[in-house]
Structures are given as C-alpha cells and as structure tokens.
PDB file as gemmi writes it, atoms N, CA and C in Angstrom:
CRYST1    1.000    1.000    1.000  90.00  90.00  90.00 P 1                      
ATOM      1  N   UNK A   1      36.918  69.660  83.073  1.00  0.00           N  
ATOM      2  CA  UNK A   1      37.116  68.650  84.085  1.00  0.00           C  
ATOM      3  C   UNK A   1      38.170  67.652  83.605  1.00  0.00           C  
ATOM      4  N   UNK A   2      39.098  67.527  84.607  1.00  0.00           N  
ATOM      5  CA  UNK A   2      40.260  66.321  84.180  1.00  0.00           C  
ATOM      6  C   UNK A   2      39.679  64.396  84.426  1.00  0.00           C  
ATOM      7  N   UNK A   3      38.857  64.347  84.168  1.00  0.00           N  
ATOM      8  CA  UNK A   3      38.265  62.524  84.198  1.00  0.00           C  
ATOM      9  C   UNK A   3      38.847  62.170  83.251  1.00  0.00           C  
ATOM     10  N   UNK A   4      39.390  61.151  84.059  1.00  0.00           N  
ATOM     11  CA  UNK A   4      39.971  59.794  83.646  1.00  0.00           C  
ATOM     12  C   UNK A   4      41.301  60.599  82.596  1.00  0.00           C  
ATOM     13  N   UNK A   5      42.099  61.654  83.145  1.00  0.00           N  
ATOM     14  CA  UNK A   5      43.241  61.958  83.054  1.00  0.00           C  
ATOM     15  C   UNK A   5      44.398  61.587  83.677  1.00  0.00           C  
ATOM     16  N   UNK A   6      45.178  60.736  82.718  1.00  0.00           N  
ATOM     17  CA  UNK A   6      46.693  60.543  83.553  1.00  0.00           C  
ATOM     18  C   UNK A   6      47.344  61.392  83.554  1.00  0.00           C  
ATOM     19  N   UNK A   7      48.597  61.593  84.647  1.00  0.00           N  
ATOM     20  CA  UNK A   7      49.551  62.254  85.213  1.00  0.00           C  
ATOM     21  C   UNK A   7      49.362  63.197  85.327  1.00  0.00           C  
ATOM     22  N   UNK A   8      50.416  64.025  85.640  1.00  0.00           N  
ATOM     23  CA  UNK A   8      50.612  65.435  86.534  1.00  0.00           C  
ATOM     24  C   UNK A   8      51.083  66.260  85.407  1.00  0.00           C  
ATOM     25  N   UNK A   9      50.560  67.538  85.445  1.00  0.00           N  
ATOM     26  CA  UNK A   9      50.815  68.601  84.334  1.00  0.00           C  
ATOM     27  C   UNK A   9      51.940  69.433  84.501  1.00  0.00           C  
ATOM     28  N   UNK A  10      52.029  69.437  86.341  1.00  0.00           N  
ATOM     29  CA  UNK A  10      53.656  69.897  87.181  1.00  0.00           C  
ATOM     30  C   UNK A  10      53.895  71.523  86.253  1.00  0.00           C  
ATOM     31  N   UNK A  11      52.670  71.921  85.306  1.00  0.00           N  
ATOM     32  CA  UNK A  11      52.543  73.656  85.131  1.00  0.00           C  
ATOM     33  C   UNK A  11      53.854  73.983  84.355  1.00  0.00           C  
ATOM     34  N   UNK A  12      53.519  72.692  82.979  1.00  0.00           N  
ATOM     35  CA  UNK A  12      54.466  72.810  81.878  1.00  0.00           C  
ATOM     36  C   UNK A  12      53.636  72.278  80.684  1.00  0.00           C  
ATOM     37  N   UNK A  13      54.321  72.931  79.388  1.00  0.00           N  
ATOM     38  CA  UNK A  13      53.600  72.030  78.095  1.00  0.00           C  
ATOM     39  C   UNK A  13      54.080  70.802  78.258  1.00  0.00           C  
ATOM     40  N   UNK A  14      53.684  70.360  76.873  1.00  0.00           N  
ATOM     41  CA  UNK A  14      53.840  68.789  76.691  1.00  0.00           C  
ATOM     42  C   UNK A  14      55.235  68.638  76.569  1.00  0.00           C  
ATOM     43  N   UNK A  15      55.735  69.063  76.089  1.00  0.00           N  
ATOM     44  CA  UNK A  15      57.375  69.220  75.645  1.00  0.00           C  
ATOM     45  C   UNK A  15      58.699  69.762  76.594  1.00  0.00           C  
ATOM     46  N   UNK A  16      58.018  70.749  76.834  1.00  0.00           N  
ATOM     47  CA  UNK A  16      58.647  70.728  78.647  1.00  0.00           C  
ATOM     48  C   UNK A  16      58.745  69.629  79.546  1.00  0.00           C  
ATOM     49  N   UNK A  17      57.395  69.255  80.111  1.00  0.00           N  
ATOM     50  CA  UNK A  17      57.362  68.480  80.537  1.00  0.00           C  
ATOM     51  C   UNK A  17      58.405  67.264  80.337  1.00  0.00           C  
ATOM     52  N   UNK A  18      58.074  66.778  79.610  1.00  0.00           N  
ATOM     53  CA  UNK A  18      58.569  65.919  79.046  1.00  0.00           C  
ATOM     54  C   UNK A  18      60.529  65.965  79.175  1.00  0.00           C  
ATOM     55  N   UNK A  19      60.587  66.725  78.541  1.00  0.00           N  
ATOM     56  CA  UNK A  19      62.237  67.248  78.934  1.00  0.00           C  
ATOM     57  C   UNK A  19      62.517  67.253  80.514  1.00  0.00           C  
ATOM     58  N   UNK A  20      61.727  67.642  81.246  1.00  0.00           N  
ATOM     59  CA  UNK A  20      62.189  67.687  82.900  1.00  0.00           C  
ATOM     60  C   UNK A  20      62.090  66.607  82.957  1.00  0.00           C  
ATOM     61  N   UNK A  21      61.100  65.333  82.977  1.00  0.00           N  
ATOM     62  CA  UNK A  21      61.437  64.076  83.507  1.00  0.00           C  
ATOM     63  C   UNK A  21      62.529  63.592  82.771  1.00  0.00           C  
ATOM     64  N   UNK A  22      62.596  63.968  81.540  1.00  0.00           N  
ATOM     65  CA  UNK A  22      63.529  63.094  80.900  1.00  0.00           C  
ATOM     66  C   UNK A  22      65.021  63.443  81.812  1.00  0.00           C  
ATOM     67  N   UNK A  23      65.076  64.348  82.010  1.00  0.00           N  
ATOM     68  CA  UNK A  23      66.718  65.275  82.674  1.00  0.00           C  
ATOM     69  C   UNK A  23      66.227  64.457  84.062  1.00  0.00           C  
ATOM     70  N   UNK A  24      65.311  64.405  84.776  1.00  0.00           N  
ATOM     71  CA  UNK A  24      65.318  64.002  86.306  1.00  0.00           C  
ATOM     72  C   UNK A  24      65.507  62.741  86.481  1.00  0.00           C  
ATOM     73  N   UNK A  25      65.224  61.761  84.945  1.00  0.00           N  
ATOM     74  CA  UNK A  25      65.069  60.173  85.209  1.00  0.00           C  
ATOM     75  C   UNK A  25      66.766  59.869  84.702  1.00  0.00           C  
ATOM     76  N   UNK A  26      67.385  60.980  83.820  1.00  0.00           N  
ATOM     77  CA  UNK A  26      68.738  60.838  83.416  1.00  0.00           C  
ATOM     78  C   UNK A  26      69.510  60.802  85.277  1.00  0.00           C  
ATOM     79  N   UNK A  27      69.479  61.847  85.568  1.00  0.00           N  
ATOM     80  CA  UNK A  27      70.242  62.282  86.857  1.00  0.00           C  
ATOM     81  C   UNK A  27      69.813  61.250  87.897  1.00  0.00           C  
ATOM     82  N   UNK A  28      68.553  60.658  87.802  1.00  0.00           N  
ATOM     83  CA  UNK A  28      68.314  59.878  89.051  1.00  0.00           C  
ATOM     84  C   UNK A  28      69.173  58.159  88.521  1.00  0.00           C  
ATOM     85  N   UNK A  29      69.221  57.864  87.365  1.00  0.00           N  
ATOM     86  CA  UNK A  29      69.766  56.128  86.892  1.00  0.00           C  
ATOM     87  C   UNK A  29      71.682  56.999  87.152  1.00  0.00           C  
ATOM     88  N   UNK A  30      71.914  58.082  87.260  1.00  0.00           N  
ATOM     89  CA  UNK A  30      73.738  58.648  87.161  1.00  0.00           C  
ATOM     90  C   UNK A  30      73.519  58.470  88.798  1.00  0.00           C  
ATOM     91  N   UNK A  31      72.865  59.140  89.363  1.00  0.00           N  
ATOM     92  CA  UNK A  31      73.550  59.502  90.841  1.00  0.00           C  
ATOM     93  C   UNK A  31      72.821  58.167  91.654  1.00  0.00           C  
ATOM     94  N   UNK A  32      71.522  57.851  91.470  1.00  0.00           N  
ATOM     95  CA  UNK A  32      70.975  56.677  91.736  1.00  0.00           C  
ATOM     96  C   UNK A  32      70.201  57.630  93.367  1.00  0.00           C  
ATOM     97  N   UNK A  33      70.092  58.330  93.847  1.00  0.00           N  
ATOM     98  CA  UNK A  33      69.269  58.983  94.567  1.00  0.00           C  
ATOM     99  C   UNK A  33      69.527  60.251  94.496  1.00  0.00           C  
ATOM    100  N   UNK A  34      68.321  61.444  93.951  1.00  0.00           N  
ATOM    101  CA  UNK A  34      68.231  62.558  93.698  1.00  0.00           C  
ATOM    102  C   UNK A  34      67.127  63.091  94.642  1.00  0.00           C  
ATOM    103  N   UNK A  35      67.052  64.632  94.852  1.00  0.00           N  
ATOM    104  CA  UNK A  35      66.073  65.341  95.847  1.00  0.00           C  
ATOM    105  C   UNK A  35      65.228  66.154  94.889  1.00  0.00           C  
ATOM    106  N   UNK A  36      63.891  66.234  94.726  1.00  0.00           N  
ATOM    107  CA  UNK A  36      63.119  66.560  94.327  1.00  0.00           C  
ATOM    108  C   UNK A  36      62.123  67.080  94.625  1.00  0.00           C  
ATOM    109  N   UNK A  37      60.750  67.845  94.212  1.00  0.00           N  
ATOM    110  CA  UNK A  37      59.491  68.312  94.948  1.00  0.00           C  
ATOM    111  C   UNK A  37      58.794  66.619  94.841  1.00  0.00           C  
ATOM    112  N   UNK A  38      57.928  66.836  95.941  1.00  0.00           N  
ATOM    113  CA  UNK A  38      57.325  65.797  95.974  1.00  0.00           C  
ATOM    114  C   UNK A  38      56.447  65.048  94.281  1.00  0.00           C  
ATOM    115  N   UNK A  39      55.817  65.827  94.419  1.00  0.00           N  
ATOM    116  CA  UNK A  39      55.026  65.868  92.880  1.00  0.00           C  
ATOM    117  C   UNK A  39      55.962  65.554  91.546  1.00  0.00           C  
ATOM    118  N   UNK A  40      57.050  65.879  91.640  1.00  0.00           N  
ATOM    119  CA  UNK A  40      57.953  65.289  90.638  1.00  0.00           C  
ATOM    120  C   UNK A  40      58.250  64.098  90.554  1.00  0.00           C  
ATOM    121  N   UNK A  41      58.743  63.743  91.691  1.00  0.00           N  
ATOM    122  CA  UNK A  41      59.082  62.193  92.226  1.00  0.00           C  
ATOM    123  C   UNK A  41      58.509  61.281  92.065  1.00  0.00           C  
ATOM    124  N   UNK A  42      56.776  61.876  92.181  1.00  0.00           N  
ATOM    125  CA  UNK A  42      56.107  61.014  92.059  1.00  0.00           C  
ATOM    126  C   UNK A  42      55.517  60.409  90.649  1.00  0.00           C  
ATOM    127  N   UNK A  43      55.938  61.371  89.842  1.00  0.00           N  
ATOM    128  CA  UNK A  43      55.651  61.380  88.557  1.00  0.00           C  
ATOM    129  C   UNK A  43      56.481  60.705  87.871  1.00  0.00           C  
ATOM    130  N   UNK A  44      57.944  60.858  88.652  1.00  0.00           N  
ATOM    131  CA  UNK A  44      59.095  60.350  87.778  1.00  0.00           C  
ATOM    132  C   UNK A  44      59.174  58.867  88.292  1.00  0.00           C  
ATOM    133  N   UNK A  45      58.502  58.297  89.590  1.00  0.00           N  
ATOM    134  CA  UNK A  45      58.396  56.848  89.656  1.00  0.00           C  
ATOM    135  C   UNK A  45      57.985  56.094  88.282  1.00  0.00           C  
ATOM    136  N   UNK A  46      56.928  56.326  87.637  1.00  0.00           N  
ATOM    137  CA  UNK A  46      56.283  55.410  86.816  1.00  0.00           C  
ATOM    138  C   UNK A  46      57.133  55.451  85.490  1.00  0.00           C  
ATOM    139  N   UNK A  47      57.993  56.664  85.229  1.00  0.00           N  
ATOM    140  CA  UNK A  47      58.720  56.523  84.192  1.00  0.00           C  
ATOM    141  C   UNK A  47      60.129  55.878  84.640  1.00  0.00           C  
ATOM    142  N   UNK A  48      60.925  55.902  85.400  1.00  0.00           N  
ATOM    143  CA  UNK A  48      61.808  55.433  85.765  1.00  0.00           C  
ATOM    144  C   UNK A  48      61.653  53.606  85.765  1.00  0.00           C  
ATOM    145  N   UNK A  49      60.272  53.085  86.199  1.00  0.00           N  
ATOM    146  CA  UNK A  49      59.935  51.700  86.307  1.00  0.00           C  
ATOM    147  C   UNK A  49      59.781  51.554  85.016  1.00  0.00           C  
ATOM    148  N   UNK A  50      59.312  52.261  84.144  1.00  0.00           N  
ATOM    149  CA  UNK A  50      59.101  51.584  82.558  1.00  0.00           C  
ATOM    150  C   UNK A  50      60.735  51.160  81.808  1.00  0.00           C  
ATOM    151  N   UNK A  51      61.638  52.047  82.343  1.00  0.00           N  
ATOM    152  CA  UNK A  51      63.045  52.534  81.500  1.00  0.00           C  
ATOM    153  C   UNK A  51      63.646  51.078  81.932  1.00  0.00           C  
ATOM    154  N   UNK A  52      63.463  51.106  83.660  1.00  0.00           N  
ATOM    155  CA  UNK A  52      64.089  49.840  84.315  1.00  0.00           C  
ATOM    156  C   UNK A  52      63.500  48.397  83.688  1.00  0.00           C  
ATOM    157  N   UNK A  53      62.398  48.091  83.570  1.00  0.00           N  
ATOM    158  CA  UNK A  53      62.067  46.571  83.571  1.00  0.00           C  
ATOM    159  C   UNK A  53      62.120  46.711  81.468  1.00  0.00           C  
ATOM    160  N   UNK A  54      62.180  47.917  81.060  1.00  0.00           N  
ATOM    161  CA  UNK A  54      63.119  47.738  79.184  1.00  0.00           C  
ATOM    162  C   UNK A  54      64.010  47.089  79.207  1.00  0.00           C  
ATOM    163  N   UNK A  55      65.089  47.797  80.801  1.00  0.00           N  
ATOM    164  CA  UNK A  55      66.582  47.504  80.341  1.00  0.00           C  
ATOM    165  C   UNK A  55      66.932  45.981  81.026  1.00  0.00           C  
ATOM    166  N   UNK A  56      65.828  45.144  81.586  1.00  0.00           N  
ATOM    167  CA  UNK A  56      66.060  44.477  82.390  1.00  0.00           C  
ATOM    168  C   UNK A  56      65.799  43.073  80.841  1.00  0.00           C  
ATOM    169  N   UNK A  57      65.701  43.459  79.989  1.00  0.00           N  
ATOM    170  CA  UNK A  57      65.425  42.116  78.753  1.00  0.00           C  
ATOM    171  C   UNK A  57      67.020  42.333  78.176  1.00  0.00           C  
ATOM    172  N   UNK A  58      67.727  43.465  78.390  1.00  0.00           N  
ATOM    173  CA  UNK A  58      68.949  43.572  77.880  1.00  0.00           C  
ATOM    174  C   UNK A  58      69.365  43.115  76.399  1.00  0.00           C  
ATOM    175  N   UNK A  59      68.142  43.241  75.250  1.00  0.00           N  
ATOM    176  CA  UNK A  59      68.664  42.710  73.972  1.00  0.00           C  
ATOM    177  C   UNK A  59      68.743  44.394  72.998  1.00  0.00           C  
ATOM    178  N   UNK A  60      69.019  43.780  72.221  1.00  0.00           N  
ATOM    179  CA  UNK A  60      69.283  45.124  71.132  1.00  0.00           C  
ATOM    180  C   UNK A  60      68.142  45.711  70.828  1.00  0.00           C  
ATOM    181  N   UNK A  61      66.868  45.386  70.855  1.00  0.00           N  
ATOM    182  CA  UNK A  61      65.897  46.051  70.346  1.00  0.00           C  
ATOM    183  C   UNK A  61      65.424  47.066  71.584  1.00  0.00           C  
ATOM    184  N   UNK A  62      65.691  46.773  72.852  1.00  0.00           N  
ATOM    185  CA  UNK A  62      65.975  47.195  74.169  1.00  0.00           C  
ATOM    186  C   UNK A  62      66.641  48.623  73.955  1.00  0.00           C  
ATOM    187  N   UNK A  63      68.103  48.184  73.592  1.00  0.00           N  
ATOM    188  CA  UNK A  63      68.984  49.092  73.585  1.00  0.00           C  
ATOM    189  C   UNK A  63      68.758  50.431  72.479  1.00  0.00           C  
ATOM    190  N   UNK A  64      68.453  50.035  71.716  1.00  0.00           N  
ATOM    191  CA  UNK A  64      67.913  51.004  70.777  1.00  0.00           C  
ATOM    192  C   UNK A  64      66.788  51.627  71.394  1.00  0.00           C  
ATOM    193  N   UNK A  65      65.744  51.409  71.723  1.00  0.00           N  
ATOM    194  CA  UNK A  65      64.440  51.572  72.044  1.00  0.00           C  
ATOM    195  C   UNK A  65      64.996  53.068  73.378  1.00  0.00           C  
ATOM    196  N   UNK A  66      65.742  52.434  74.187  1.00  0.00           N  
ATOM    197  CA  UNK A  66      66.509  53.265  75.510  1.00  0.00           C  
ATOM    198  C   UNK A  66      67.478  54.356  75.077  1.00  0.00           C  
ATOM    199  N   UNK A  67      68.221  54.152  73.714  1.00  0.00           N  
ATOM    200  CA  UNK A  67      69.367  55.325  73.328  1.00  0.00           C  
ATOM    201  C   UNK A  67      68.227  56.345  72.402  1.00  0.00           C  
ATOM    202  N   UNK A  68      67.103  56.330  72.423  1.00  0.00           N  
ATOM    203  CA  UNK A  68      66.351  57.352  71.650  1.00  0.00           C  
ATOM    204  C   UNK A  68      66.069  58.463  72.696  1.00  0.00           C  
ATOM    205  N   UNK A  69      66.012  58.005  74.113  1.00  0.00           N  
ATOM    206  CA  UNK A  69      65.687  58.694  74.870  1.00  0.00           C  
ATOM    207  C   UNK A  69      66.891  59.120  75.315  1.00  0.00           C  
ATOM    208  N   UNK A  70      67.889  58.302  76.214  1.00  0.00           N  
ATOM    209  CA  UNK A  70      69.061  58.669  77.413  1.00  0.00           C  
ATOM    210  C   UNK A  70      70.058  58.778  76.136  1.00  0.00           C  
ATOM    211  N   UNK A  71      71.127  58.938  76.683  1.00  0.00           N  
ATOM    212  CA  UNK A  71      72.997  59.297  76.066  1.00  0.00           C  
ATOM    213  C   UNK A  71      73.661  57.942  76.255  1.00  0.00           C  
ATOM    214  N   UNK A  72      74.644  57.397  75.691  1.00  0.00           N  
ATOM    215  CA  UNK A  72      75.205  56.604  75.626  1.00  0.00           C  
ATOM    216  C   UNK A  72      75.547  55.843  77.318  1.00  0.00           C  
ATOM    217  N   UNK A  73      76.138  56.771  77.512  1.00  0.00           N  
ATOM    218  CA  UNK A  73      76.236  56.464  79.071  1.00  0.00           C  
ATOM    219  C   UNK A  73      75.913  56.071  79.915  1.00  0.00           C  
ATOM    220  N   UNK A  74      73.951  56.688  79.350  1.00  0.00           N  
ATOM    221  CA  UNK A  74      73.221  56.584  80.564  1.00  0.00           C  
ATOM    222  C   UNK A  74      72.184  54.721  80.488  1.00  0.00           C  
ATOM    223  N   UNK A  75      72.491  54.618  79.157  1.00  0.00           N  
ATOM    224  CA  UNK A  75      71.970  53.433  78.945  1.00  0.00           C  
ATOM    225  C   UNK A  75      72.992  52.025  78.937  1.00  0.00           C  
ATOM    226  N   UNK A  76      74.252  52.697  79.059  1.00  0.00           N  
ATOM    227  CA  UNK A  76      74.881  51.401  78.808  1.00  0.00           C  
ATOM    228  C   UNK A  76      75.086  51.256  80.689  1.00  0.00           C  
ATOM    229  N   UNK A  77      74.813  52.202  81.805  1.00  0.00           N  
ATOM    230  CA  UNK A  77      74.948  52.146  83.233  1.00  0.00           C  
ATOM    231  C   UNK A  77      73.584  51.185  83.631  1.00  0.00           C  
ATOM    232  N   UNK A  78      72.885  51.580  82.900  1.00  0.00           N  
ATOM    233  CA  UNK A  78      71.480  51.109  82.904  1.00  0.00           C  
ATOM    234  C   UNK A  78      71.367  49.632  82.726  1.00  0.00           C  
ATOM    235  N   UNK A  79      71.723  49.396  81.810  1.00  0.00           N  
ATOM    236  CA  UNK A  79      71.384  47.986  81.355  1.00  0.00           C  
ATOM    237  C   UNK A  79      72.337  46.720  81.788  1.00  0.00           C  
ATOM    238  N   UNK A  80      73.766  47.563  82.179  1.00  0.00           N  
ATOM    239  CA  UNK A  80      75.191  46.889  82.438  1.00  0.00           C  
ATOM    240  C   UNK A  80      74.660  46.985  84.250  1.00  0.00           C  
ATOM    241  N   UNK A  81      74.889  48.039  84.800  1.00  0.00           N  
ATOM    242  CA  UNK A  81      74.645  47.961  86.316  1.00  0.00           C  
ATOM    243  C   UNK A  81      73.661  47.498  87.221  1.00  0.00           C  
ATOM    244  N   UNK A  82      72.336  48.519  86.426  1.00  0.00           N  
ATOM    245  CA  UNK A  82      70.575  48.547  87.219  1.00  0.00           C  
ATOM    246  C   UNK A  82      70.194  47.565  87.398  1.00  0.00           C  
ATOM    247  N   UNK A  83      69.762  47.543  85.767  1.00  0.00           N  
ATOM    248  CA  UNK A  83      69.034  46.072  85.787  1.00  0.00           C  
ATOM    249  C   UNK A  83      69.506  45.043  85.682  1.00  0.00           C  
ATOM    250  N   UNK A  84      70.147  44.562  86.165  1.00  0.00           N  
ATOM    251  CA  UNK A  84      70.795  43.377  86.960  1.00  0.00           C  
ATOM    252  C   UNK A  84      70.718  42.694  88.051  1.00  0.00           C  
ATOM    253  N   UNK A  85      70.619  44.084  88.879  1.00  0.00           N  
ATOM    254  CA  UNK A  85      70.101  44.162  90.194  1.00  0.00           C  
ATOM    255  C   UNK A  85      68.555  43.956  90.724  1.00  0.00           C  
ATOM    256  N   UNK A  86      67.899  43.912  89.779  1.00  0.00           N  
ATOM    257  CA  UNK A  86      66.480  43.801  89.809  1.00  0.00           C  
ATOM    258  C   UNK A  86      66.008  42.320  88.920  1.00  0.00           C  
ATOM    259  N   UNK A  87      66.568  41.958  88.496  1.00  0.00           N  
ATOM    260  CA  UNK A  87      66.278  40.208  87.449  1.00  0.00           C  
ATOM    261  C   UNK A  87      65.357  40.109  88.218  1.00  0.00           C  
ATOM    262  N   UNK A  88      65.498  39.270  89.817  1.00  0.00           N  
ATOM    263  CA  UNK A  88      64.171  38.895  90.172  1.00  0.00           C  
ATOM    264  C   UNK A  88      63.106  39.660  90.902  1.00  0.00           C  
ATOM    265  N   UNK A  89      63.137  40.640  90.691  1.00  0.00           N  
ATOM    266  CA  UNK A  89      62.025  42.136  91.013  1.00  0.00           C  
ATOM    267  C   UNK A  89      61.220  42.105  90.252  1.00  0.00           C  
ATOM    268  N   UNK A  90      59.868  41.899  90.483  1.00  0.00           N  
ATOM    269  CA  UNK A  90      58.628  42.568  89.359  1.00  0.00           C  
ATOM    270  C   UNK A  90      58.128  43.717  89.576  1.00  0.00           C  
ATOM    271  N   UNK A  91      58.597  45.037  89.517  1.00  0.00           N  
ATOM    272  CA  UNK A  91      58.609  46.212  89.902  1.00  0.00           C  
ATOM    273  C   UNK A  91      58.888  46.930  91.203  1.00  0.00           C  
ATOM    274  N   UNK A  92      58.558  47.772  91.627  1.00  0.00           N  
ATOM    275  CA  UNK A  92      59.193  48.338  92.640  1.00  0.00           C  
ATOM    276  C   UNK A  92      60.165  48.796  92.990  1.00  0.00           C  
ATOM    277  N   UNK A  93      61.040  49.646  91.833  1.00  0.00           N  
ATOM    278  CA  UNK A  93      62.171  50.001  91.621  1.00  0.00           C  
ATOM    279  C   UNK A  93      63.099  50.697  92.857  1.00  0.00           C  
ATOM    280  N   UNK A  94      61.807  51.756  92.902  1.00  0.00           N  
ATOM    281  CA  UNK A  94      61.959  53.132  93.248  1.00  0.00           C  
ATOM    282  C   UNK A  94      61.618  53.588  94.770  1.00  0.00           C  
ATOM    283  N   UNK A  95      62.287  54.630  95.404  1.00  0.00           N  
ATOM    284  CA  UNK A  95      61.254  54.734  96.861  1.00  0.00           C  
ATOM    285  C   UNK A  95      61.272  56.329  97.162  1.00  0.00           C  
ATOM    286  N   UNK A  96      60.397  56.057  97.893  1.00  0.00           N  
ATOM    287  CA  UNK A  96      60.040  57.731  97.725  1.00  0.00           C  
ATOM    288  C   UNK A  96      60.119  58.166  99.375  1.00  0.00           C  
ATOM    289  N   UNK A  97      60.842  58.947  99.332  1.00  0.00           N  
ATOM    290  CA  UNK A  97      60.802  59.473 101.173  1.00  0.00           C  
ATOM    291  C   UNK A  97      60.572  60.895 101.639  1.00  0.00           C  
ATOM    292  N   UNK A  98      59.307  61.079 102.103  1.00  0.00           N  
ATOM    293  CA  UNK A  98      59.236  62.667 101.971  1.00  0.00           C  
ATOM    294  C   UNK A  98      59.946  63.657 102.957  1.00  0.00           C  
ATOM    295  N   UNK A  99      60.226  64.346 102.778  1.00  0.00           N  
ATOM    296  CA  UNK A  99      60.752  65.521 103.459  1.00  0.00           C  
ATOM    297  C   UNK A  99      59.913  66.636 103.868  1.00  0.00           C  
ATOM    298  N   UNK A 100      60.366  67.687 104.391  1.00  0.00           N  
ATOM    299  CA  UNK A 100      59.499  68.610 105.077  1.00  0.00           C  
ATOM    300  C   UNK A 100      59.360  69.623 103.782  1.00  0.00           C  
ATOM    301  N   UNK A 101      58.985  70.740 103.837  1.00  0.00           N  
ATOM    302  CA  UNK A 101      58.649  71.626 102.977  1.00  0.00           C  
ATOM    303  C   UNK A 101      59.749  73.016 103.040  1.00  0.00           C  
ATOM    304  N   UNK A 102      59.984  73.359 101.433  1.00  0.00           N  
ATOM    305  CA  UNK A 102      61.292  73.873 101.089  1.00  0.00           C  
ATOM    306  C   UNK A 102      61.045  75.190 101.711  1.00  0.00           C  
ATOM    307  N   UNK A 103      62.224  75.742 102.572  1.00  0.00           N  
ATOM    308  CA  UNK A 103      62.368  76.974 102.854  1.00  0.00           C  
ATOM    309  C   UNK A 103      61.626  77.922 102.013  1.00  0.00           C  
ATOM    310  N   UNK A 104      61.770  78.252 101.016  1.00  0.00           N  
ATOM    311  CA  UNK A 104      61.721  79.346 100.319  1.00  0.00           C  
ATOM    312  C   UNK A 104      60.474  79.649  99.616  1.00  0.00           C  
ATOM    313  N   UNK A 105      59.984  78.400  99.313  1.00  0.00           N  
ATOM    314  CA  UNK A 105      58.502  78.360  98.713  1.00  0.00           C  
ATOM    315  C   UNK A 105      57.424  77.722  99.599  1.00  0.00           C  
ATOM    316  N   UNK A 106      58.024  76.683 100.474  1.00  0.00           N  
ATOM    317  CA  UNK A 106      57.143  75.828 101.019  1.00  0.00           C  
ATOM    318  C   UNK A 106      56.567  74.448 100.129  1.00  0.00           C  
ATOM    319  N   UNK A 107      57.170  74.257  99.009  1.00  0.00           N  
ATOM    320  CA  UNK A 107      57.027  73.221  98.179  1.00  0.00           C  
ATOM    321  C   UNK A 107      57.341  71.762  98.913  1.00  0.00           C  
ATOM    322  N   UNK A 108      56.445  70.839  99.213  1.00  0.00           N  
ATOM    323  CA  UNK A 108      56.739  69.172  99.686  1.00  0.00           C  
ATOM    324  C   UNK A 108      58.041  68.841  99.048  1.00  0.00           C  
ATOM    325  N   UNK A 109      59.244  68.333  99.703  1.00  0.00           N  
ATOM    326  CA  UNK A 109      59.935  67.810  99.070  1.00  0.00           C  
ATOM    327  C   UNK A 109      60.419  66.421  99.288  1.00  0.00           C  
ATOM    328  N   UNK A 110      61.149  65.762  98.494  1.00  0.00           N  
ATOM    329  CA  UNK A 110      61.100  64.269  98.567  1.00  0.00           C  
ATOM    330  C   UNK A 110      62.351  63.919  98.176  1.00  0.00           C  
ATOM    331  N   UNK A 111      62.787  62.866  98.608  1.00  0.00           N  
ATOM    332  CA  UNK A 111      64.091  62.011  97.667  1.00  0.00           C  
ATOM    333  C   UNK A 111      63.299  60.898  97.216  1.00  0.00           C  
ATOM    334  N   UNK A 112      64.052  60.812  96.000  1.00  0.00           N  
ATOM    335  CA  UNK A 112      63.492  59.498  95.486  1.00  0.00           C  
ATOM    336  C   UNK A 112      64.736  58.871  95.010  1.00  0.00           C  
ATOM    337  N   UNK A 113      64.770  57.408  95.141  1.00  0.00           N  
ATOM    338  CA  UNK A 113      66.007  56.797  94.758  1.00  0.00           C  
ATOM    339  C   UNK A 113      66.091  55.367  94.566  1.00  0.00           C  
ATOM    340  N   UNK A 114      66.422  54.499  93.942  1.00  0.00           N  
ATOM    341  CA  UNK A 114      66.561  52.996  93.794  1.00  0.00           C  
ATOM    342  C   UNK A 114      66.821  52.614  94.598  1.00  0.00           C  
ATOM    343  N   UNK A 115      66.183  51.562  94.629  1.00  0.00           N  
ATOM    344  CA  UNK A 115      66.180  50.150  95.940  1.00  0.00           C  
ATOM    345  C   UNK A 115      67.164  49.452  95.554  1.00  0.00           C  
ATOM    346  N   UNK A 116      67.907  49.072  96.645  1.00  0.00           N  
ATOM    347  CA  UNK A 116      68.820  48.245  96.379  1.00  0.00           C  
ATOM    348  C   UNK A 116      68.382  46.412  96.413  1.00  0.00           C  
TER     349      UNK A 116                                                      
END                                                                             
C-alpha cells in the first residue's frame, strides 16, 4: 500500500525519474511553455516552484545550489530573467491547461507553462 507516499512514480526508477523531470524542468525555464502528459506536468509543477522561489534570493549560495542541477545557461536565464518576474509572488509559478487525450495512446495531455 502507498500511505502517506509522495509523488508520482510516472513507471520509472528513481534515477530515471529523476532525469525526466530534470530534462522537462530544463526545457520548460528555456522555452517557458512546454506540452506534456498530464501526470508529468503535474509532477513537474512542484519542482519547477522549488527551482523558482531558490533563484528568486539570487545570492551565490543560490547559484551554486541551482548549477548542480541545470547548465550554465539554464541558471543564469533563471535567476537573470524568471525570477525577477515573480519578487512579489509567493508561489504560483506555474499553470497547467489540460488538453484532450493523445491520438495514439489516449494519454491526458497538458501544457504547462509560467505565469507571466
């Protein structure tokens, strides 16, 4: 029985896992709205809000803490562009809009993308 289990297993190890959000939360702070299965999106909200209100203190221990995970790029867009835009936001980064279900599998699908 899964009690009092967080998140979604999305039918990967730990390490997998882990690598797909990391690649989906990279591509979603580059393009700033990406299309996804629903269940992803929803998973990748709570990590995307942790990355955002890091980069939103903008000091070095920040920056370090953020280049262990993302690429140079993706943290200096992050901390220089995002969170900037959010100073007076106490969460709620992210929005989620569902879509109908994918041709081919029938999988829920969703965009998810930053609030402006």
């Amino acid at each position: 029985m899964r009690k009092r289990k967080k998140g979604r297993k999305l039918s990967r190890k730990r390490d997998q896992r882990w690598a797909l959000l990391r690649s989906l939360v990279t591509c979603l702070i580059l393009k700033e709205k990406i299309r996804t299965t629903e269940a992803k999106a929803k998973e990748m909200a709570g990590v995307v809000e942790k990355f955002v209100t890091r980069a939103k203190k903008a000091d070095l221990a920040s920056r370090k803490r953020l280049s262990q995970f993302f690429a140079p790029q993706v943290v200096k867009k992050l901390i220089d562009e995002i969170a900037p835009k959010y100073q007076t936001r106490n969460g709620g980064y992210t929005r989620i809009i569902k879509l109908g279900p994918r041709k081919t599998d029938g999988a829920k699908m969703a965009f998810i993308e930053l609030v402006k």
